[in-house]
N, C-alpha and C positions, 0 to 999 in steps of 0.2 A: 518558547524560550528553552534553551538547554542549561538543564539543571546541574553542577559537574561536582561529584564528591571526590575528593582523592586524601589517602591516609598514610602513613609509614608503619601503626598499630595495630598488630593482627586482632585485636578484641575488636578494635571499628571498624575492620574491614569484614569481620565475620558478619557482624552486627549491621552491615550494610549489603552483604549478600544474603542476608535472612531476609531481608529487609524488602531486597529490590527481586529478588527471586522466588524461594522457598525454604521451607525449614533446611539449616544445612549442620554436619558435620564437618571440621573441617583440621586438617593437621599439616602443621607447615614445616618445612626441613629451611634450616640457617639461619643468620640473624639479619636477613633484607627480606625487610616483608611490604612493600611498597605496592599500592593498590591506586588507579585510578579513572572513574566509570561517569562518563560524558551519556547524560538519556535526554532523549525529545519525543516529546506524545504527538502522533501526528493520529489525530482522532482517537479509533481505539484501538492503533499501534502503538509501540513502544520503540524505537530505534535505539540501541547504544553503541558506545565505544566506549571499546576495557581493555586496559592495560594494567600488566602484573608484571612487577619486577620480584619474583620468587620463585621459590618453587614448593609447591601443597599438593595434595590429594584432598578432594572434598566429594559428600553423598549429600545429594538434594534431595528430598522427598518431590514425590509429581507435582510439579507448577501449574496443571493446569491450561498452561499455554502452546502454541505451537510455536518455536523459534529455531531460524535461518541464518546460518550463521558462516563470515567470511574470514577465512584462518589467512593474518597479516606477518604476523611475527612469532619466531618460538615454539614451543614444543606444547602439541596437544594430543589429547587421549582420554576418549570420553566413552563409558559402558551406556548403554539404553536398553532399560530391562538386562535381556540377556545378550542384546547383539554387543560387540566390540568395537566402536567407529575409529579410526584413526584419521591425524588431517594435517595437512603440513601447508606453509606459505601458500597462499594463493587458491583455496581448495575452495569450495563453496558448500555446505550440506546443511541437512534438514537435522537442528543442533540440539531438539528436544520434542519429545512428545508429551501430549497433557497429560496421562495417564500411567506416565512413567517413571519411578524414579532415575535418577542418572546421577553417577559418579566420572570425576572427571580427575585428571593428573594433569599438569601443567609445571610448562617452565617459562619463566622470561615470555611470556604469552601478550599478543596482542590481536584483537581482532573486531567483528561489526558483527553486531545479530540487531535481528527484525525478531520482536517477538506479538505474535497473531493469537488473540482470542479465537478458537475453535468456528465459532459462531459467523465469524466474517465468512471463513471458508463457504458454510454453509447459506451464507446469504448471496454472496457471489455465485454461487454456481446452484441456486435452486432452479427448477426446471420449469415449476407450476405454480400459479397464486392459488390455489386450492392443493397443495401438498404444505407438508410443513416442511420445512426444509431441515434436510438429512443430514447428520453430521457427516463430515467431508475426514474419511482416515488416509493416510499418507501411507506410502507401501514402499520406499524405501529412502536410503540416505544421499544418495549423489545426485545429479542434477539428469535428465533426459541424453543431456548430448552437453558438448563444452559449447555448442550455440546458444540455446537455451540456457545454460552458465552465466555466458556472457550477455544475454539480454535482461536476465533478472541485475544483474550489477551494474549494467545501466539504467534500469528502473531504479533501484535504489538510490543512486546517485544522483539520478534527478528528483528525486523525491524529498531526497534530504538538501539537495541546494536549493529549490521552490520552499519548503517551509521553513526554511531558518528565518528566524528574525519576526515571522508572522504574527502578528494579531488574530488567535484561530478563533476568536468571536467575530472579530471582522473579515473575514475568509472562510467562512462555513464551506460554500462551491467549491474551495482549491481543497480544502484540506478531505472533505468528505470524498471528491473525485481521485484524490493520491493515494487515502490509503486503501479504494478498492483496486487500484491502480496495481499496486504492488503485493495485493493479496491477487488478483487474475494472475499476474503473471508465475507468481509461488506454484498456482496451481498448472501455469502451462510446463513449469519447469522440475517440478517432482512428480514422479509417479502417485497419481494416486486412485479413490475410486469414485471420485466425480463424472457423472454423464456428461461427454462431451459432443455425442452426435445427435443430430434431429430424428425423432420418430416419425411414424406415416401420419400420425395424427398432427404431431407440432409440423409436418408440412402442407396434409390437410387446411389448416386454421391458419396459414401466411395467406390471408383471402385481402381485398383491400379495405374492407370497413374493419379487419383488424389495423393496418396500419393508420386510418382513418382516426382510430380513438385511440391508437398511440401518439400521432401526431398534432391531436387537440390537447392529452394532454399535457406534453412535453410544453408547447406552448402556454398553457394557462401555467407550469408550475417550473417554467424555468430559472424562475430566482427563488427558488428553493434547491436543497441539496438532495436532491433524486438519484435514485441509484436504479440498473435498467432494470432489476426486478419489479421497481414502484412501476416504473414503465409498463408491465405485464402485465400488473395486478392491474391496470385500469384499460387495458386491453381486452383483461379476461382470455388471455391465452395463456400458455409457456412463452417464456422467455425466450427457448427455443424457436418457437413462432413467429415473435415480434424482430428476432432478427434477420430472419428467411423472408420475412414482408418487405423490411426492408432494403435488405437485398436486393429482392425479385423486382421491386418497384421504382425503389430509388437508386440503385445502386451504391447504400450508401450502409452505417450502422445507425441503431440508435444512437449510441452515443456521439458520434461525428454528427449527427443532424440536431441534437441538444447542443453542443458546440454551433454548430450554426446559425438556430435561433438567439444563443447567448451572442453573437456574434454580433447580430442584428441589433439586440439589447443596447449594448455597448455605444453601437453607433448611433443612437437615439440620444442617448444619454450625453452622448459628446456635442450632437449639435444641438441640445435642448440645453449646455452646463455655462456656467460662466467659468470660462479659463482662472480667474482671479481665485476662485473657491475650489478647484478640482483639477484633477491634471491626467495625464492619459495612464500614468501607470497606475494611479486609486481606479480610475472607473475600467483599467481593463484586472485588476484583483478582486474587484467588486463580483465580475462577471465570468471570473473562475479562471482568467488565463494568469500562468505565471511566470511567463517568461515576457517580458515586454520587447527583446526582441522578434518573438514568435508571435505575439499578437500581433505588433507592427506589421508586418509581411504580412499574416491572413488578413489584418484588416486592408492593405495596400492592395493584394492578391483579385479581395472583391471590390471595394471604392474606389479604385484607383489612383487614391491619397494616401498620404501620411497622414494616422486617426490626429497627431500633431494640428495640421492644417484644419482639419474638421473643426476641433475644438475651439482654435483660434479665429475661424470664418465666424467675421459678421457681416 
């Protein structure tokens, strides 16, 4: 559910960026001080939309968090530590570090941040179930390429039109699978110092009784919300490993092959349901897909029905 505050009172608007952010300072020039901040928790992301009809100088103390942030409208100007970030309409950049304070200047400002607990980073991109996983530092502010840009803002977009509206107790699968969704791609689209190649050893260990008890247990725990490190840990490889096995063997990823046991799932479910109690888009959100266009097709793709038909066959 998106939660929306919006204010004209600079005491409630301070009082709600201490609030939603971190300790702040903050000093307004005029007499329009109009503030208004749209958040949706998708797991343990944070998505917002802010708009400020002013214009302030404000000092955050370090949030703690990592946020990405897409400059819509207005004038923005924000310090990190000691760097200077500048961002005009349309920009996309890495809009806070956890361990920094940041000051910002604004005018007539709108815009969208993703803001990431450190920890995800770290969980996405660990290498070994016997390593702890390293905290994940970001090495600069602009995106890789305007490719890379442009694919993180298509992640986010669908990430925010799939949860709107959800039941995130009833969509554990959708919601857990999004936001590592858009925390991977953070990481394919800023610089940072996550390991991204295989070693000799994580291609050593792509052997097939590694993918053997990846694939057992993808199956025993695909109605649960797994993330492909769990995959690893029950592998007993790297991550790095379990995806080169799968590669090498399937030509496939783990996670596209948990998509296709979920697949399977679904289709059980539909010829085992009575149409009267359940309907194809509950038991395809059930089973983590969120586009009921896009599940229709994969399920059409392999049944060579509409899941519709399925459900409806007696």
């Amino acid at each position: 559910m998106i939660d929306v505050f919006q204010t004209a009172d600079l005491d409630e608007a301070r009082d709600m960026l201490d609030h939603a952010y971190s300790r702040v300072r903050l000093s307004a020039a005029g007499d329009e001080h109009r503030m208004r901040l749209a958040r949706l928790a998708v797991g343990p992301i944070q998505l917002h939309h802010l708009g400020f009809r002013m214009r302030f100088t404000a000092d955050f103390a370090a949030g703690g968090v990592i946020a990405i942030g897409r400059h819509i409208a207005g004038k923005l100007s924000r310090r990190v530590s000691t760097d200077l970030v500048d961002s005009g309409p349309g920009d996309l950049l890495l809009a806070a570090q956890p361990e920094h304070a940041l000051r910002i200047q604004l005018e007539d400002y709108e815009g969208e941040h993703a803001r990431f607990p450190p920890e995800l980073f770290a969980q996405v991109a660990a290498t070994a179930p016997s390593r702890t996983p390293q905290p994940v530092r970001f090495l600069g502010y602009r995106p890789l390429s305007a490719r890379a840009a442009t694919t993180w803002n298509k992640t986010f977009d669908y990430v925010l039109e799939a949860v709107v509206g959800l039941d995130h107790d009833a969509a554990p699968l959708l919601i857990g699978s999004a936001a590592r969704m858009l925390a991977a791609v953070t990481l394919s689209t800023f610089p940072n110092t996550a390991l991204q190649d295989p070693t000799v050893q994580d291609r050593h260990d792509a052997h097939p009784a590694t993918l053997r008890r990846a694939c057992d247990f993808i199956e025993a725990n695909a109605d649960r919300d797994i993330a492909p490190m769990d995959i690893a840990v029950a592998a007993r490889v790297t991550l790095r490993s379990v995806q080169l096995a799968f590669r090498r063997y399937l030509n496939t990823t783990p996670t596209a092959y948990l998509r296709q046991v979920r697949l399977q799932r679904a289709h059980r479910e539909l010829v085992d349901s009575d149409p009267g109690a359940t309907t194809v888009s509950a038991v395809a959100m059930r089973w983590g897909f969120a586009s009921h266009s896009t599940f229709a097709a994969r399920y059409r793709s392999v049944y060579g029905v509409p899941p519709s038909r399925t459900l409806h066959w007696r």
